[in-house]
N, C-alpha and C positions, 0 to 999 in steps of 0.2 A: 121228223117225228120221234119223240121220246117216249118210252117206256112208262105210265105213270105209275105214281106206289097204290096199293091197298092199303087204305085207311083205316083197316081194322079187323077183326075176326068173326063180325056176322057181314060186313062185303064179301071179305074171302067164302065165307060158307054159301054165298049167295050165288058167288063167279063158278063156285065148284058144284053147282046144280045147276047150272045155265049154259055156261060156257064148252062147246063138245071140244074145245084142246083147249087149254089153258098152260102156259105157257109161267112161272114164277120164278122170277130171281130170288134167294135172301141175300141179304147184302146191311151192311152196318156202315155209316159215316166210318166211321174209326179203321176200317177195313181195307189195306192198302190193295191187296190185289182185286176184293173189289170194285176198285174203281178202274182196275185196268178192263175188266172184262164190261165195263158198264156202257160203253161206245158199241160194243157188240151185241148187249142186249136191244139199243135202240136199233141198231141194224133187224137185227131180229124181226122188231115190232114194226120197222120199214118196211122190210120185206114177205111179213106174213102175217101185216096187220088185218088183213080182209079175208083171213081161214083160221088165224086163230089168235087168243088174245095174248098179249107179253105184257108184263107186270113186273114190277118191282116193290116186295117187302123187307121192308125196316125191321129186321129181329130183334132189335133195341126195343123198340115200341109193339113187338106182337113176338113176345115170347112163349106164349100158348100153342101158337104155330108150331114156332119152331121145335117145343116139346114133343109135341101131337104128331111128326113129322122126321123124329129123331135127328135133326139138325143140328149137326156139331161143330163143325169145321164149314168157315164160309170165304170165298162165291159156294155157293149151291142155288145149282138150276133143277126147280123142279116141274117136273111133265105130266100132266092129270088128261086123261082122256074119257068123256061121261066120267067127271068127279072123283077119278079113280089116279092114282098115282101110279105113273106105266115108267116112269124113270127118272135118275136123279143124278146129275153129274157135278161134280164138285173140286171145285179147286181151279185156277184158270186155264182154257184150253183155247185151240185158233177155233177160227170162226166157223168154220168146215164143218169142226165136230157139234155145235149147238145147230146149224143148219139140218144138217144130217140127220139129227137125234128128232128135230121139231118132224121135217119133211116125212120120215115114216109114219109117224101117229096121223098124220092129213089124209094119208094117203085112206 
């Protein structure tokens, strides 16, 4: 199971009314260490597809976002809980720590 992208910024606004953890990569093609952490994201979405959602968006293509968001520097993983942004981690880390960060917001 792979992570798939949000396709735009009224999906996003729709996942962030619906969705109680929502789970978002940003991540860029051009972005090397994104794509290290992007195996992990789909672990992610393996393992905690069925409590909460993992995502991956393109800041190439939803720049609004990433304004809206203050996203500057990417991987950044960010963690909305009831539509609300409870955490953002950024830069690449082991798998532990994006477990870890998702697993408290579930709880």
């Amino acid at each position: 199971m792979t992570a798939a992208y949000i396709q735009s910024q009224t999906e996003f606004d729709a996942l962030l009314e619906t969705e109680p953890v929502l789970i978002v990569d940003c991540t860029a093609t051009w972005c090397g260490p994104c794509k290290l952490i992007a195996p992990l994201i789909d672990q992610l979405a393996q393992e905690y597809g069925d409590r909460a959602r993992v995502l991956k968006l393109d800041l190439d293509t939803n720049q609004p976002i990433a304004k809206r968001f203050s996203i500057r520097s990417i991987p950044a993983v960010m963690l909305f809980k009831q539509g609300e942004l409870v955490e953002t981690l950024v830069g690449v880390k082991p798998y532990e720590e994006f477990s870890t960060a998702v697993a408290k917001y579930l709880a």
